[in-house]
C-alpha positions in Angstrom: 2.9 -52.1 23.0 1.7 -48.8 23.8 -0.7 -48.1 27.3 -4.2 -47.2 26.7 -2.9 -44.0 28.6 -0.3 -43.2 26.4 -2.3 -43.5 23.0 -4.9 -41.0 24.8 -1.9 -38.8 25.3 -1.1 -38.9 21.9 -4.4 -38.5 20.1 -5.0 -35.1 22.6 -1.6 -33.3 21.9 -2.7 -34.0 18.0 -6.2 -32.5 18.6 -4.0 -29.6 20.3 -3.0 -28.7 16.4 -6.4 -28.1 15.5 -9.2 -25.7 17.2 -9.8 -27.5 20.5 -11.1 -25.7 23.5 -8.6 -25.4 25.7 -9.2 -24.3 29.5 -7.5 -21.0 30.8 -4.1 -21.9 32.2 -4.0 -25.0 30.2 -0.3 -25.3 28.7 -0.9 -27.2 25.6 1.7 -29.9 24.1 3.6 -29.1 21.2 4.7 -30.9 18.8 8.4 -30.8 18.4 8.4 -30.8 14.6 5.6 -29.4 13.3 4.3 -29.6 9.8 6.7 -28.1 6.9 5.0 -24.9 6.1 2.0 -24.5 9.2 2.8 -22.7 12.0 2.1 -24.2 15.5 -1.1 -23.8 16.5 -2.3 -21.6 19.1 -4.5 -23.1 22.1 -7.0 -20.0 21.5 -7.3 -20.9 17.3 -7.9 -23.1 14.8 -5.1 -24.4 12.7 -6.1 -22.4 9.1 -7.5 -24.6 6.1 -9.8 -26.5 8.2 -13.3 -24.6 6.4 -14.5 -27.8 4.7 -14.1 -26.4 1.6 -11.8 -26.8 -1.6 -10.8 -30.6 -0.4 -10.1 -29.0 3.4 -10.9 -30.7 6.4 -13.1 -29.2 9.0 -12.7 -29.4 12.8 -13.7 -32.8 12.4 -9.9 -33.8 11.5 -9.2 -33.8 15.6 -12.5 -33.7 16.9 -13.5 -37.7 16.6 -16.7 -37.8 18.1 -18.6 -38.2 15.0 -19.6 -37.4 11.6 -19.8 -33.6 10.1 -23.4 -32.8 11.1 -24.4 -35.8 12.7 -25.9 -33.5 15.8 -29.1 -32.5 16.5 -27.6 -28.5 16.6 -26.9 -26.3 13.5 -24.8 -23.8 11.9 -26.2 -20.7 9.8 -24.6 -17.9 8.0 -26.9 -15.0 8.0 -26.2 -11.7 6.1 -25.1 -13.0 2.6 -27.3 -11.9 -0.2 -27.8 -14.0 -3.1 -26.2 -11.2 -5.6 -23.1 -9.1 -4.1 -22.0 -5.4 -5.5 -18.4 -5.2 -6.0 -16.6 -3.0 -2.5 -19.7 -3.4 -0.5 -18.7 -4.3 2.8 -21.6 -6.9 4.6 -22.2 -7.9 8.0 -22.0 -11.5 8.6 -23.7 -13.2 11.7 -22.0 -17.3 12.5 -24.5 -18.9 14.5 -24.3 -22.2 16.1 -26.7 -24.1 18.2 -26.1 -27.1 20.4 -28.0 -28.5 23.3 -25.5 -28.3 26.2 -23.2 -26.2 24.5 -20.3 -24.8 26.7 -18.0 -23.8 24.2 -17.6 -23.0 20.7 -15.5 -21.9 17.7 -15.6 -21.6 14.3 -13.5 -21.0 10.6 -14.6 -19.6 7.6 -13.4 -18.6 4.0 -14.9 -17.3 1.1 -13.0 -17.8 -2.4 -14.0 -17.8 -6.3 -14.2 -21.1 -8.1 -10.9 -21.9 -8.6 -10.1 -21.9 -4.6 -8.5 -18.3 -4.8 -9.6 -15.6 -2.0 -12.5 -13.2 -2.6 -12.9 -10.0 -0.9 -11.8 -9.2 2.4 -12.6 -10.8 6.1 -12.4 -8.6 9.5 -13.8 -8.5 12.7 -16.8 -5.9 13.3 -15.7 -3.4 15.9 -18.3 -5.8 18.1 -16.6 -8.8 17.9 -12.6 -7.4 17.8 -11.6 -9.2 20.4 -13.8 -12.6 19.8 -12.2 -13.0 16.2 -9.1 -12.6 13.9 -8.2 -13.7 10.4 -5.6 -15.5 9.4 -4.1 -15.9 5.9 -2.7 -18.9 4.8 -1.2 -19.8 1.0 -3.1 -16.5 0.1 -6.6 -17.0 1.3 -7.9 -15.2 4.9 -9.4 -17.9 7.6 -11.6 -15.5 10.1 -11.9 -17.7 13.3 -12.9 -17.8 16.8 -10.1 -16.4 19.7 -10.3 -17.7 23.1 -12.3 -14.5 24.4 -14.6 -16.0 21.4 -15.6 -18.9 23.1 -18.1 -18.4 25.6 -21.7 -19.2 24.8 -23.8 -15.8 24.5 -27.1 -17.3 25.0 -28.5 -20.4 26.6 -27.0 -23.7 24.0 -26.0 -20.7 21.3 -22.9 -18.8 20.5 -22.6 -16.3 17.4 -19.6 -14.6 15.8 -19.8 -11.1 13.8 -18.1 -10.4 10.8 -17.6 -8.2 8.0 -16.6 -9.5 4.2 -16.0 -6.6 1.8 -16.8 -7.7 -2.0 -13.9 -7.8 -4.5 -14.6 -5.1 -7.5 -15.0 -7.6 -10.1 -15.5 -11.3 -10.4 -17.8 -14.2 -10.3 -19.7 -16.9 -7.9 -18.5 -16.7 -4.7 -18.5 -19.5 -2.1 -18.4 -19.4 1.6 -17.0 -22.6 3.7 -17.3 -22.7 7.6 -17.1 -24.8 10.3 -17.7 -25.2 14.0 -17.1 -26.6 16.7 -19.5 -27.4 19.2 -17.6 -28.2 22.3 -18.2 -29.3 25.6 -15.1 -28.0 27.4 -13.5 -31.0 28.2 -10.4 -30.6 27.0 -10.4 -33.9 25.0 -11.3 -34.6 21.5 -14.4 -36.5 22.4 -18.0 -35.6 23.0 -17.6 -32.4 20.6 -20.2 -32.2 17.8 -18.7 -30.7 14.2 -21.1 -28.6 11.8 -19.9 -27.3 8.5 -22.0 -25.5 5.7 -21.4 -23.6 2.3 -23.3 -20.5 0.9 -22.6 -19.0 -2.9 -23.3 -16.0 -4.2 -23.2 -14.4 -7.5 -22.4 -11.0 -8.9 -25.3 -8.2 -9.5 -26.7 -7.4 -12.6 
């Protein structure tokens, strides 16, 4: 039978593979045989496909402390406008809220109906070295770095991007999540948000 100690070991390395917190100087444990087809995940990232979206998990896969949005904090995507003109390049402000917030991080993707990417994700020149996209099986996750997760404000941490529209196609739906950590290191006592926005092409 395994010690109390040793299935908390266990469940931490596996919250390791997804977009826990980790300290500075932390060495995090790695799995010796990752999953076919994922890379190993960084301590500073999220693993990709974790937006919520298109039968994804979010953060709540590894964080365990309870239901998607079952804080009192929120999540908001600001920026989107209800009817997008093809290579327009917006500015996209993450925000999430949380009393007693020490630490956050987020993922998001925006794809057309049938799950396939939509336009382009980046950094703003602002938040270059806060965020960084990832592409996995052809769509672009933008997430939170390390240097990305440090409230700003008093319970409140925000993320900058930019999505460039595609030249043609239809509705477009945005999936993120976030974490709202409180730096322990642990999978526990972290509160998971996740929310979806659409928009539509102009007329």
């Amino acid at each position: 039978m395994r010690s109390s100690a040793h299935v908390g070991a266990v469940i931490a390395a596996t919250c390791l593979t997804c977009a826990l917190i980790i300290p500075a100087g932390f060495t995090p444990v790695r799995s010796p045989s990752p999953r076919p087809g994922t890379a190993r995940a960084e301590s500073d990232r999220p693993l990709p496909a974790h937006t919520g979206g298109f039968g994804e998990p979010t953060c709540g896969a590894c964080h365990i402390q309870a239901d998607v949005n079952a804080g009192a904090g929120s999540l908001t995507l600001a920026g989107l406008p209800l009817e997008y003109v093809g290579g327009v390049t917006y500015t996209l402000t993450i925000t999430l809220a949380q009393q007693g917030l020490a630490a956050g991080g987020f993922q998001l993707s925006t794809r057309f109906a049938d799950g396939t990417q939509a336009g382009t994700l980046a950094p703003t020149p602002h938040d270059s070295t806060r965020v960084a996209v990832t592409t996995a099986g052809a769509v672009q996750y933008i997430h939170h770095v390390y240097a990305g997760t440090r409230p700003g404000a008093s319970d409140t941490i925000s993320w900058q991007i930019r999505w460039t529209a595609p030249a043609t196609g239809g509705t477009i739906v945005f999936h993120v999540a976030a974490n709202a950590a409180d730096d322990d290191a642990s999978p526990l006592g972290d509160m998971i948000y996740g929310t979806s926005l659409r928009t539509v092409p102009g007329k």
